[in-house]
C-alpha positions as CSV (number, residue, x, y, z in Angstrom):
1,X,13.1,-14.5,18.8
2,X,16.8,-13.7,18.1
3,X,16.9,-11.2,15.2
4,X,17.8,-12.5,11.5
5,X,20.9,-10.2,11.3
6,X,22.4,-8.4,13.7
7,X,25.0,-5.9,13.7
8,X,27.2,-4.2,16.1
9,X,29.1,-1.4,16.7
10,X,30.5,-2.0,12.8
11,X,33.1,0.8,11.9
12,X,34.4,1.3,8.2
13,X,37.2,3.0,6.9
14,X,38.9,3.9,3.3
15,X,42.3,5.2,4.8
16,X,41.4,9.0,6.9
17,X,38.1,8.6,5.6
18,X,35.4,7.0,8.0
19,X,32.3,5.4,5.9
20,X,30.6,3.8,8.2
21,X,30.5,4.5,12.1
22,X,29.6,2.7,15.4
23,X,26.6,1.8,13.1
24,X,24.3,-1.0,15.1
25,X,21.1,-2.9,13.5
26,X,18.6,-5.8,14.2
27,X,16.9,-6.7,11.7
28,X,14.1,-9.4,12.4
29,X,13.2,-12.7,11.1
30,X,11.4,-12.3,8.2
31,X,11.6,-8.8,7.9
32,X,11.7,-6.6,4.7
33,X,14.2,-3.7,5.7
34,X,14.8,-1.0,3.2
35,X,17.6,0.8,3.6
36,X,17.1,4.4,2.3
37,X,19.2,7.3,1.9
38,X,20.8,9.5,-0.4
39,X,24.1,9.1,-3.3
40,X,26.8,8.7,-0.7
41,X,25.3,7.9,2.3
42,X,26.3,4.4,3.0
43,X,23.7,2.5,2.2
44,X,25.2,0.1,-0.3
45,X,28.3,0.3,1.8
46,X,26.5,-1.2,4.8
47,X,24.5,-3.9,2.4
48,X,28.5,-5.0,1.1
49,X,29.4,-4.8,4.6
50,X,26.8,-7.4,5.4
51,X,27.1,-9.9,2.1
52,X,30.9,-9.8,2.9
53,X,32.0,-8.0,-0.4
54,X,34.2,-5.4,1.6
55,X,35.7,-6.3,5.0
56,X,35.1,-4.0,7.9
57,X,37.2,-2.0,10.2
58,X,35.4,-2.9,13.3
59,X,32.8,-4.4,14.9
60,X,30.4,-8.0,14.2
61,X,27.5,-9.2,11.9
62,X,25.6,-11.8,13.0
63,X,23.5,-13.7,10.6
64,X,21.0,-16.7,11.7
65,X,23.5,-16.2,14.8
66,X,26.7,-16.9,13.7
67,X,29.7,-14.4,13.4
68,X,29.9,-14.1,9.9
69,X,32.4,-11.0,10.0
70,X,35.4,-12.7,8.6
71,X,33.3,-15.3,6.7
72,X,33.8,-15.6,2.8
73,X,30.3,-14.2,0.9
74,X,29.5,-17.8,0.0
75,X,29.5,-19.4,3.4
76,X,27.3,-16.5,4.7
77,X,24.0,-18.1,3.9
78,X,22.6,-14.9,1.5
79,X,21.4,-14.5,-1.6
80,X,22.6,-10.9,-3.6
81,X,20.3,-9.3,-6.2
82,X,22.4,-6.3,-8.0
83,X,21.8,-3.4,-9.9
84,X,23.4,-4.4,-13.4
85,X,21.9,-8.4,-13.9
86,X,25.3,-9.5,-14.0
87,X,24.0,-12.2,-16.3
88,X,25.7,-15.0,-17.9
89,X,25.5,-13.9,-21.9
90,X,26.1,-17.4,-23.5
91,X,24.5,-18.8,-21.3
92,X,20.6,-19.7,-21.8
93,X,18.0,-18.3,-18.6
94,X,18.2,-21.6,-17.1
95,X,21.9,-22.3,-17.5
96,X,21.9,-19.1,-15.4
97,X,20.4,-20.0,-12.4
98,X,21.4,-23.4,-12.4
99,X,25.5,-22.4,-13.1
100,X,26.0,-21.6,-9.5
101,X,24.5,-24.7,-7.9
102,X,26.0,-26.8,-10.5
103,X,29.6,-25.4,-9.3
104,X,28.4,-25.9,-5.7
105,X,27.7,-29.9,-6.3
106,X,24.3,-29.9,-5.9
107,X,23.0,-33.2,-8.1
108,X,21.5,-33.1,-11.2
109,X,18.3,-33.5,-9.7
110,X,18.1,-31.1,-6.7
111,X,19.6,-28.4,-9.5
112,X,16.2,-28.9,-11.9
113,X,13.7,-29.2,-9.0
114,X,15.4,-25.3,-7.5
115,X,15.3,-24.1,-10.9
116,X,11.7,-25.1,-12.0
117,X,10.8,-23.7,-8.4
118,X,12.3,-20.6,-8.6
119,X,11.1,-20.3,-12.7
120,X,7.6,-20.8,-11.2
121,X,7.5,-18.3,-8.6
122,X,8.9,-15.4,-10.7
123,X,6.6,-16.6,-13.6
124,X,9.8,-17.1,-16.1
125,X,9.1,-20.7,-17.4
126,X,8.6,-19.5,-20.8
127,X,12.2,-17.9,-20.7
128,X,14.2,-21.3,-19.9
129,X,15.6,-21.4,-22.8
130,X,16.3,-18.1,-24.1
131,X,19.7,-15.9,-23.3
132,X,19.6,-12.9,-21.4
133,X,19.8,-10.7,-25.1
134,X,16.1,-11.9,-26.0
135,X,14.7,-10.7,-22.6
136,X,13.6,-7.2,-21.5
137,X,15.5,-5.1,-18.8
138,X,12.4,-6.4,-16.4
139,X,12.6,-10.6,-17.2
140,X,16.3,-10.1,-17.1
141,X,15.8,-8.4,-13.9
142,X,13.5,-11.6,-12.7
143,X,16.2,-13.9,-14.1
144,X,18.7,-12.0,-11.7
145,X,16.6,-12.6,-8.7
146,X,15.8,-16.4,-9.9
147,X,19.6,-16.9,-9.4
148,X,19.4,-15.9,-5.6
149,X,15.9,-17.9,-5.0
150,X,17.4,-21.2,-6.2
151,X,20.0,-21.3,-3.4
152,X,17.0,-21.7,-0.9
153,X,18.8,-19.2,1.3
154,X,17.4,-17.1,4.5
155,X,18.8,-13.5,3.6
156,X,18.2,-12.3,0.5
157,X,20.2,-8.5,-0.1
158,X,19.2,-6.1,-3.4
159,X,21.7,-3.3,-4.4
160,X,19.3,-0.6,-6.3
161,X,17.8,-3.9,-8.1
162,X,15.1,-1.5,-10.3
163,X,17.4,1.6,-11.0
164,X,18.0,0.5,-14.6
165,X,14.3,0.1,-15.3
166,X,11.4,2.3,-16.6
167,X,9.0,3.8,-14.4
168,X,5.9,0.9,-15.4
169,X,8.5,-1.8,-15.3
170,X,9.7,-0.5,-11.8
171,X,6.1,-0.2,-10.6
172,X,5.4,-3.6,-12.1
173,X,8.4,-5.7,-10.3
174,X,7.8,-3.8,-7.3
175,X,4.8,-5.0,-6.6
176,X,6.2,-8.3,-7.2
177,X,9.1,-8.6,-5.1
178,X,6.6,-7.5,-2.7
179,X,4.4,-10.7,-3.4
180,X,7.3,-12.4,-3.2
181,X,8.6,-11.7,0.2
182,X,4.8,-12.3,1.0
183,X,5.0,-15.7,-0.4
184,X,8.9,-16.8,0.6
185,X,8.7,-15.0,4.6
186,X,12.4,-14.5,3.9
187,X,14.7,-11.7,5.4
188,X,15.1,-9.5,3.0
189,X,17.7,-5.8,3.1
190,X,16.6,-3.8,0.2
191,X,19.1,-0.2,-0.8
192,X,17.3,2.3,-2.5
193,X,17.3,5.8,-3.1
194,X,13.6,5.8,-4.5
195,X,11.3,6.7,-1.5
196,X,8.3,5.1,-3.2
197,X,10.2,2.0,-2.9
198,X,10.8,2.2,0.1
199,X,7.9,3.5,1.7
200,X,5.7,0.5,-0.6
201,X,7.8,-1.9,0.3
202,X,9.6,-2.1,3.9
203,X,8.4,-3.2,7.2
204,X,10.8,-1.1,8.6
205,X,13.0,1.9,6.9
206,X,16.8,3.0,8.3
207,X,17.2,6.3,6.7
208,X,21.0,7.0,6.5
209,X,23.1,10.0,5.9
210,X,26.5,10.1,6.7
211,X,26.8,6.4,7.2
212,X,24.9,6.8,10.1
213,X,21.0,5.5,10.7
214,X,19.4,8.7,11.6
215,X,16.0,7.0,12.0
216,X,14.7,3.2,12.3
217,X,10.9,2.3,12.0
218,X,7.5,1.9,10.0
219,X,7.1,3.8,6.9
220,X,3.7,5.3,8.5
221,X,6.2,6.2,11.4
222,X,8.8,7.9,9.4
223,X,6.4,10.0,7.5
224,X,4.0,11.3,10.3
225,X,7.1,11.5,13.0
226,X,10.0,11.8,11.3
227,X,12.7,12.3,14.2
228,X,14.7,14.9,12.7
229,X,14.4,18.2,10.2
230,X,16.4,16.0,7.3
231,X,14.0,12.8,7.7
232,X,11.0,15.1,7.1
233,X,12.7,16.9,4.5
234,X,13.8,13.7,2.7
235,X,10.5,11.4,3.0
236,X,7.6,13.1,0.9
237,X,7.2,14.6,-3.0
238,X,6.8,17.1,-2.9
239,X,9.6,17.6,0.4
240,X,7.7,18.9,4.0
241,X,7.0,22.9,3.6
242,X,8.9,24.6,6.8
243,X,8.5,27.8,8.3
244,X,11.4,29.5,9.8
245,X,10.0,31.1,13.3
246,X,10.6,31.0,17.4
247,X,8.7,29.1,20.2
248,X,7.5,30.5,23.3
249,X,5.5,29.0,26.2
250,X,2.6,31.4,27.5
251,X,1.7,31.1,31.3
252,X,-1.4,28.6,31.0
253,X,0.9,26.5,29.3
254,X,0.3,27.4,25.5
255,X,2.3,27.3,22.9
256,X,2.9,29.6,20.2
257,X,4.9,29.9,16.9
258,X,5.9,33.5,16.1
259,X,7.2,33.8,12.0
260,X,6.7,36.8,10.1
261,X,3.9,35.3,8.5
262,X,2.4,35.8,11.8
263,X,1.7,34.4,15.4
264,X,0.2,30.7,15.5
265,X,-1.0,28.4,18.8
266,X,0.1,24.9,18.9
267,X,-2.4,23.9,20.6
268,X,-3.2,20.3,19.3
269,X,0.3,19.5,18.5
270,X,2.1,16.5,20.8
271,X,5.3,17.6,21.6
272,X,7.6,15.1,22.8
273,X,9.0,17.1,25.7
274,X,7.7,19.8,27.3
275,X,9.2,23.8,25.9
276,X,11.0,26.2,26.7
277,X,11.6,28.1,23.5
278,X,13.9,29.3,21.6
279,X,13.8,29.1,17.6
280,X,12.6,26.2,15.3
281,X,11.2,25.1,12.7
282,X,7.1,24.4,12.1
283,X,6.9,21.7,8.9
284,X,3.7,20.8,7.1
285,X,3.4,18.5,4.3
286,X,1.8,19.8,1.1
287,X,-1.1,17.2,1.4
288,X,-2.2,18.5,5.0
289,X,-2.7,21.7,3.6
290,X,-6.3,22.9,3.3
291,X,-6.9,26.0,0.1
292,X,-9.5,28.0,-1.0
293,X,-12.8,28.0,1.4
294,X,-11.3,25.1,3.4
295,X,-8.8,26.6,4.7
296,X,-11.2,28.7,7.1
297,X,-11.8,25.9,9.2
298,X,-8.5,25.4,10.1
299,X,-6.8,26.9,12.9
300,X,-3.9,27.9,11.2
301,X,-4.5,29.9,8.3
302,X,-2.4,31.9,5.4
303,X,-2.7,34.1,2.8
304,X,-1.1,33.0,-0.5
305,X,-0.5,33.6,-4.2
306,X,-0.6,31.1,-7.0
307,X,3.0,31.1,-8.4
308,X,3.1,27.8,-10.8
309,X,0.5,24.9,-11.2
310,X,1.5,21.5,-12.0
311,X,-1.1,19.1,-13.2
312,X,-0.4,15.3,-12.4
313,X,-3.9,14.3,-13.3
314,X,-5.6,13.3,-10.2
315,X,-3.8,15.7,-8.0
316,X,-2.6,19.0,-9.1
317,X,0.6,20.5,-7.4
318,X,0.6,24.1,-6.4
319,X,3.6,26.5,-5.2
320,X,2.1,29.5,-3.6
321,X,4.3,32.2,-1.7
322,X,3.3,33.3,1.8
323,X,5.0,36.4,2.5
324,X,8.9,35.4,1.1
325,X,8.4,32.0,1.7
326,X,7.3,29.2,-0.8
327,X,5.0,26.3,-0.3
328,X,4.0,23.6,-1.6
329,X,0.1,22.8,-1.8
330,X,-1.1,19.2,-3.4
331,X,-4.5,19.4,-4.3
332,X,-7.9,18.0,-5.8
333,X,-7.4,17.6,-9.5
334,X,-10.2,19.1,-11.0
335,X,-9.5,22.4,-8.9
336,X,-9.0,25.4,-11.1
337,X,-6.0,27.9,-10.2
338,X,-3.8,30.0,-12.2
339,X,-0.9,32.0,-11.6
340,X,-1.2,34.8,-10.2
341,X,-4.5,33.9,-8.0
342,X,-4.8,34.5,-4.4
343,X,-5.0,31.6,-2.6
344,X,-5.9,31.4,1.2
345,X,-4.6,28.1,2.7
346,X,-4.8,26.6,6.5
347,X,-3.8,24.0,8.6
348,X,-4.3,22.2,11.7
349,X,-1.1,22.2,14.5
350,X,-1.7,18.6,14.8
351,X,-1.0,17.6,11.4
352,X,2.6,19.8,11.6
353,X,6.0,18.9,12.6
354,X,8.2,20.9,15.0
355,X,11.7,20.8,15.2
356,X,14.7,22.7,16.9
357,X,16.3,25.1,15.0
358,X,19.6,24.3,16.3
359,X,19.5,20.4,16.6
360,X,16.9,20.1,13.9
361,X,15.4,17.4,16.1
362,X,11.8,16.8,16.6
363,X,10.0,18.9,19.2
């Protein structure tokens, strides 16, 4: 099946200053992509890029097949959910969503059968006839989305579409545009800087830095083989704990990570090609990490002291130090620390990522 959007080789410039380059993407029908990355990484640069908002340099987009690279945003065939509702304040929640079809020529009928459609499915009947001051950040938020839905489109983009809510409302329409890509099977691009989003939401997630993908794939993929040192250290909160050490290969094929914490066999670990040596990094995340009489029965195991607890309830966060180097330790909520406690803690090779010092690409 030909991918829903595809993009090729797409270069973008402001004057000297290169945005966006020989960036390429397929994106398949149907598919919720999330597009994750940090202030300044091009995430929303690309999304613009695709919707037609800022021309490119170089390069094609392809949407439902067609070359849409010169196209106007309104012939594209997308519908664009923003971060500010950009709502119509005289106008009434319907007069909203139906304004743009109304100016498009759609009939008077077709206009009130896409609006009561798109008023069901985003459960914002009740709200037909108030103005966007009577709603709440999250039904003006639902409103903003209605008025994408009713153009029965195959793309659907969001720009940060819950960064001016609170945390419940964000959880609570999360779970709902969720539901509704469930329901609709639409393509669907999603920029966020929120890795909850992400990781709750996507099929797939292109993490971007330097308007470059750095890696494509599953959010279960991203987290337990992230491709590079920054992946790992971006995905996961609290970040991947890394220790600073060198690899060597032993005779009968062993490998073993030398840090001044101390010397460690890898054994377990599946290294993508085979080592030579040479300095990396060894990551673990803070919930792979085994304390207190657990730790013994894993093969890798620390000494560590309790420098600050932070309860969340049903897990409790602890930063220990082993040696000069902090970690981070996620743990049972009910357990009992304080500062200042010895803590021994352990974990198993095959829960860690390695990765070159140098390259800071996965081992």
């Amino acid at each position: 099946m030909d991918p829903s959007i595809s993009i090729k080789d797409l270069h973008l410039s402001f004057g000297a200053v290169e945005v966006i380059n020989a960036l390429n993407l397929d994106v398949g029908q149907g598919e919720f992509l999330v597009l994750l990355g940090s202030s300044g990484c091009g995430k929303s640069t690309l999304l613009n890029c695709i919707a037609g908002l800022l021309d490119v340099s170089d390069g094609q987009i392809f949407i439902q097949g067609n070359n849409v690279t010169w196209e106007e945003p309104s012939r594209r065939g997308i519908g664009m959910v923003f971060q500010s509702y950009a709502l119509y304040p005289q106008m009434t929640v319907e007069g909203n969503l139906s304004f743009g079809l109304k100016n498009a020529g759609f009939s008077k009928t077709e206009v009130a059968e896409r609006v009561a459609k798109a008023a069901r499915i985003l459960q914002i009947e009740p709200l037909l006839k108030r103005k966007p001051a009577a709603l709440s950040g999250g039904q003006r938020q639902r409103v903003a989305i209605g008025r994408a839905l009713v153009r029965d489109v195959d793309v659907f983009l969001f720009d940060e579409p819950l960064s001016n809510l609170d945390a419940k409302l964000r959880t609570d329409l999360r779970a709902e545009i969720k539901e509704l890509h469930q329901t609709l099977r639409n393509t669907m691009i999603y920029v966020t800087h929120d890795q909850i989003e992400a990781m709750t939401l996507a099929d797939r997630i292109a993490i971007m830095r330097g308007g470059q993908i750095l890696q494509l794939a599953s959010p279960k993929e991203i987290y337990n083989r992230p491709n590079c040192k920054y992946v790992a250290d971006f995905i996961g909160s609290p970040s991947m704990n890394f220790l600073a050490g060198a690899l060597s290969t032993e005779a009968d094929g062993t490998v073993r990570f030398t840090c001044p914490s101390g010397v460690f066999s890898l054994d377990g670990y599946a290294f993508d090609a085979p080592v030579r040596g040479g300095e990396g990094w060894l990551g673990i995340r803070p919930e792979h990490i085994a304390s207190g009489a657990e730790a013994a029965s894993r093969a890798i195991q620390l000494d560590a002291t309790v420098r600050l607890v932070e309860p969340l309830g049903s897990d409790t966060l602890v930063r220990v130090m082993v040696a000069d180097q902090s970690f981070w330790v996620r743990m049972d909520g009910r357990t009992e620390v304080r500062e200042g406690d010895p803590l021994p803690i352990g974990f198993n090779p095959g829960r860690c990522n390695v990765f070159d010092k140098t390259t800071e690409a996965r081992l």
